[in-house]
N, C-alpha and C positions, 0 to 999 in steps of 0.2 A: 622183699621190701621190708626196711626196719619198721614199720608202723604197721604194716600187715601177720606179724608174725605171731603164732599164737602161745601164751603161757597159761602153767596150770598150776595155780595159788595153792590147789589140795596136796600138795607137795609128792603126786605120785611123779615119778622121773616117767620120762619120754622123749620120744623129738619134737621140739619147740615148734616145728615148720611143717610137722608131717602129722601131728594127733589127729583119731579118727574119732566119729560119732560113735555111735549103735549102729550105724547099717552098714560101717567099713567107709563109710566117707570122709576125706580129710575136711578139719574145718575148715581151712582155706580156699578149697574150692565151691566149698556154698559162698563165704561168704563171696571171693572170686564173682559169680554168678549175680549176686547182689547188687553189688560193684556196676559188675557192665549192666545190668536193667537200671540203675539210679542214671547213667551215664547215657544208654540209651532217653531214658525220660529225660533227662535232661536237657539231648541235643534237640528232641521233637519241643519240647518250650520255645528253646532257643530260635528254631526254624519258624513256628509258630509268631512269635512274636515280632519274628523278623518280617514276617508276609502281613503283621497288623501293620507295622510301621509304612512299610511299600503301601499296601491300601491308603493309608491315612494320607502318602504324600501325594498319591494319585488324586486323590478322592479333595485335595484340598489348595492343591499348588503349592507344596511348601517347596524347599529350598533344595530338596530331592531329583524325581523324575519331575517334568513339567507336563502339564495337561494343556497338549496342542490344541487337541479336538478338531473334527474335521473340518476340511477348507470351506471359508462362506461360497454360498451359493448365489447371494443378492447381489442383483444389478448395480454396478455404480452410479450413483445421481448426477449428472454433467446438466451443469448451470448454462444455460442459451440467452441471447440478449433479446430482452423485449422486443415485441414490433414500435414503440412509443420509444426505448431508451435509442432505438437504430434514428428513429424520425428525429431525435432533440438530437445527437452527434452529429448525424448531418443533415444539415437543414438544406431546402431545397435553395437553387442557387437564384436569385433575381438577376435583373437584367438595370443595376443598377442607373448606367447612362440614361436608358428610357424613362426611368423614376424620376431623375432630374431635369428632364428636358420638359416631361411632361408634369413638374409637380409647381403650380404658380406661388408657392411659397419658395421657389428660389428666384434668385434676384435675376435681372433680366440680365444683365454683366456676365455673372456667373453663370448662367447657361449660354446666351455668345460665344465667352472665350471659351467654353467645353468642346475643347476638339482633339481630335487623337495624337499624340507625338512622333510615333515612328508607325508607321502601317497602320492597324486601325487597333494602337492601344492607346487607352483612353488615359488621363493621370490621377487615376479614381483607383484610392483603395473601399476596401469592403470587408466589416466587420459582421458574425452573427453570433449570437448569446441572446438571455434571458433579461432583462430590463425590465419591460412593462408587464408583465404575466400573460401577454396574448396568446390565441389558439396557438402560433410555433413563433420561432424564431426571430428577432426583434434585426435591425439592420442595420447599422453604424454606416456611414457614406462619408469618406473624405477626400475631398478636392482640392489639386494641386496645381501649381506650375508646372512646364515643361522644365522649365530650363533650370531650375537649383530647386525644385519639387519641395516648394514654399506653401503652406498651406491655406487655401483663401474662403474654405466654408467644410464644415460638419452640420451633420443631418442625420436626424435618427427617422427611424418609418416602423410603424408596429403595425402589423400584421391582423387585416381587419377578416382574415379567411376568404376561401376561393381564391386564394392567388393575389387578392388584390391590397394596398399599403396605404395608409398615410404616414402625413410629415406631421409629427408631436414634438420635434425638437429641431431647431436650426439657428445657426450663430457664424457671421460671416465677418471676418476682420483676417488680417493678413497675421501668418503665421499660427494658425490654429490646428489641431488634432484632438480627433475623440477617439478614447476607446473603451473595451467595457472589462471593467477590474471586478469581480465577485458579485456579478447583479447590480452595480455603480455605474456609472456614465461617468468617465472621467476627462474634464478637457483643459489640455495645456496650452497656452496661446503664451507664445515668446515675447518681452518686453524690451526695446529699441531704445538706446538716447538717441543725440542729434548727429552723434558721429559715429554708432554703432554699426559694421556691413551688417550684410544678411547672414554671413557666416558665424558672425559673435555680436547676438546680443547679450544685453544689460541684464538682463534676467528672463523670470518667468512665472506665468501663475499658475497653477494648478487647481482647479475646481470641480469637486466630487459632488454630481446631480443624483438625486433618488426619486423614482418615481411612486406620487402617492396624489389618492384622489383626480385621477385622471392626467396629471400633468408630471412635472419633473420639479424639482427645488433644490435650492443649492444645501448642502449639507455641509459642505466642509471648503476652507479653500487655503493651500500655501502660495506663500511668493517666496522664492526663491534667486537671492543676488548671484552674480557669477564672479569670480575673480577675473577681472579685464587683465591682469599680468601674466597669466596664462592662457598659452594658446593662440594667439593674437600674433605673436612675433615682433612685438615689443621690447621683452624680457627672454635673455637666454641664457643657458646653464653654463658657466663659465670652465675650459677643457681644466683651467692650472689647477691646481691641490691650491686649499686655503692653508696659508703661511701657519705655525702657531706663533 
């Protein structure tokens, strides 16, 4: 190699590639020798600081080898539903007909006409939710016609424990519905003119009761008009295209 090869400045002549020391050894094979030990030390650094690096990614989670570490051994936590949140989902079922047959805050009318329609269903729906904050489940009660299931009384019952109810709310006029919107008692009773059927009234009102200090109070109430040109059979959509 040109960079390896040895000169001798003393000007005695020789072979530029082959001079020897004093002990008959060519320079170039000490130095040679030199050479591979710097080469040698140099590769054990290199391995050296190659196995700091690995440590350091193990050792740190860098962007290297990743530190799995071994698989968990803990339990998974699996959430169960309360015994209290299963009792407020489903509330136990009443026996609403007997609540109104036997509750003397319903009109004596409205329990007469309470009779079954087809076999022995009654025209009684049945609401449960929260309302009054009683031990469980509060009772929405609405009573109907048979025949166009017109509604003629709503009735709330809070839950006085052991099974047993009263009436803290009741409103009976034709075409009324309760029911319970976010802890509200909401009831809508439909509004009639003098040539209105039953199938289209004139409007209706809407009134949102909250109950506080033992009782119920009106909190809020829309009325809402209908358009009588719709739906009625009045007014009908004409087949032609409009001219322009």
């Amino acid at each position: 190699m040109r960079g390896l090869t040895a000169s001798d400045d003393s000007g005695h002549g020789g072979d530029r590639g082959g001079g020897r020391d004093g002990g008959g050894r060519t320079a170039t094979g000490r130095r040679s020798r030199s050479l591979t030990g710097w080469a040698a030390s140099a590769t054990t650094l290199v391995g050296l600081a190659a196995l700091g690096l690995f440590s350091v990614s193990c050792s740190t989670g860098g962007t290297g080898t990743r530190d799995e570490g071994p698989a968990g051994t803990q339990p998974i936590m699996q959430a169960t539903p309360s015994a209290d949140a299963s009792s407020r989902a489903r509330p136990p079922r009443v026996d609403a007909v007997a609540l109104l047959k036997g509750d003397p805050k319903v009109s004596e009318r409205v329990r007469t006409d309470l009779k079954p329609c087809t076999g022995s269903e009654y025209p009684v729906d049945t609401s449960y939710g929260t309302l009054t904050g009683g031990p469980s489940a509060d009772v929405v009660v609405n009573v109907m016609t048979c025949g166009d299931s017109v509604g003629v009384g709503t009735y709330v019952y809070r839950s006085r424990g052991s099974g047993s109810y009263e009436n803290v709310f009741a409103i009976e006029q034709p075409a009324v519905y309760g029911t319970i919107d976010r802890g509200d008692l909401v009831v809508t009773t439909q509004v009639y003119g003098q040539k209105d059927s039953v199938a289209y009234p004139s409007g209706e009102e809407v009134i949102t009761y909250r109950w506080a200090t033992n009782r119920f109070t009106e909190h809020d109430r829309v009325h809402n008009d209908f358009n009588r040109a719709v739906g009625n059979g009045d007014a009908g959509l004409s087949a032609e295209p409009a001219e322009n």
